[in-house]
C-alpha positions as CSV (number, residue, x, y, z in Angstrom):
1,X,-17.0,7.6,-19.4
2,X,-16.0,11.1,-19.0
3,X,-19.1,11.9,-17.1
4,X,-18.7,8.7,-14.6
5,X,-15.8,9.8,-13.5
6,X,-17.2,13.4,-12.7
7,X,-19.9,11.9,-11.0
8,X,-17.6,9.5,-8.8
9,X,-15.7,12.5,-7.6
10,X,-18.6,15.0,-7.0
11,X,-20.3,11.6,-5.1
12,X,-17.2,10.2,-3.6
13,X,-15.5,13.4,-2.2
14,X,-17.6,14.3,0.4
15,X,-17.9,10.8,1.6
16,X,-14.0,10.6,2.2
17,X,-13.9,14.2,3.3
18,X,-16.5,13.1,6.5
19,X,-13.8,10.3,6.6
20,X,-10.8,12.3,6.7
21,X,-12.7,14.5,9.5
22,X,-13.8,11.7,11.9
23,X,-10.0,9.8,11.4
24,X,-8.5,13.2,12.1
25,X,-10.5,13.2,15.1
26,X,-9.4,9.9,16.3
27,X,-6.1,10.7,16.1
28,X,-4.4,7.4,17.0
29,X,-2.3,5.3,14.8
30,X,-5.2,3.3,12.9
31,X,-6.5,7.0,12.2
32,X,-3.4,8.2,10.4
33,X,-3.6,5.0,8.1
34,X,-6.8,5.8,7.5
35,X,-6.1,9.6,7.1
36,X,-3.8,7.8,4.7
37,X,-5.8,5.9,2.4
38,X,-8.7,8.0,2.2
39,X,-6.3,11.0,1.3
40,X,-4.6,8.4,-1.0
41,X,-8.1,7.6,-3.0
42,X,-9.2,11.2,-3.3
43,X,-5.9,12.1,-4.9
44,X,-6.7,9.7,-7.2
45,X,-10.2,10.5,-8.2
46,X,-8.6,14.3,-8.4
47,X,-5.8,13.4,-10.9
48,X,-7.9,11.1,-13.3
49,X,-10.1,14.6,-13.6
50,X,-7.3,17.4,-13.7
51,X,-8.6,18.5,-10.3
52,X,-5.5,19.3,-9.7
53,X,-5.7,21.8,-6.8
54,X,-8.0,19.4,-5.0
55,X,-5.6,16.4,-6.0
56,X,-2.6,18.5,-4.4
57,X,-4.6,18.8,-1.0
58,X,-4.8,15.2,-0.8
59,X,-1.5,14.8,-1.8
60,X,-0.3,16.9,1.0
61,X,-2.8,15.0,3.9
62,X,-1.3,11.9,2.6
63,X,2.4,12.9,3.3
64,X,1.7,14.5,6.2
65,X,-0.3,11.0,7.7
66,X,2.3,9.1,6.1
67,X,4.7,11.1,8.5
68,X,2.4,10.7,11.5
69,X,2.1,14.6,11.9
70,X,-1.5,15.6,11.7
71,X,-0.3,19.2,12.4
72,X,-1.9,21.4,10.0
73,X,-4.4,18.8,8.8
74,X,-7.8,20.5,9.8
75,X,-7.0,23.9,7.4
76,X,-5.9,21.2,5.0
77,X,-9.3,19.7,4.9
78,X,-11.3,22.6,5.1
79,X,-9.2,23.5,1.6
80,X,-10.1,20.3,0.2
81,X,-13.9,20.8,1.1
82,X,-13.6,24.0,-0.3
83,X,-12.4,22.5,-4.0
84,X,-14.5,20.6,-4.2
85,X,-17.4,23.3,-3.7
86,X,-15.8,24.7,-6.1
87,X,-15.9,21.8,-8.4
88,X,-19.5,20.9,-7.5
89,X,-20.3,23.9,-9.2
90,X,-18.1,24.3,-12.2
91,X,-18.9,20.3,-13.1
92,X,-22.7,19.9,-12.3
């Protein structure tokens, strides 16, 4: 079980990461909810794993979209891809 939830986050993340990147570029209101829920999900994925660095990111992205400020959001992401290289390696 373990080892399907690694494999859902090392699979997953970089699908909702490209997600994050194309809402943040969309920037209107249906954007932000989607900045939202994808943020949302990857928190999750993080969390059930004890990624918690990544799972903080995520957290942060989701507060900030739930607040409509998308401020600060790119160097946020770029973080988040960057745990999850991190990850990628320590967990493959």
């Amino acid at each position: 079980m373990r080892r399907q939830l690694i494999d859902a986050l090392l699979e997953e993340t970089p699908k909702h990461l490209a997600g994050l990147a194309g809402a943040l570029a969309g920037g209107d209101a249906a954007a932000i909810a989607a900045i939202a829920a994808r943020a949302h999900t990857l928190k999750g994925l993080s969390v059930n794993l004890g990624a918690t660095a990544l799972a903080g990111l995520s957290a942060e992205v989701e507060v900030l979209a739930g607040l409509g400020q998308l401020a600060g959001t790119g160097e946020l992401l770029e973080r988040m891809r960057n745990q999850h290289e991190l990850l990628r390696q320590a967990l493959a």
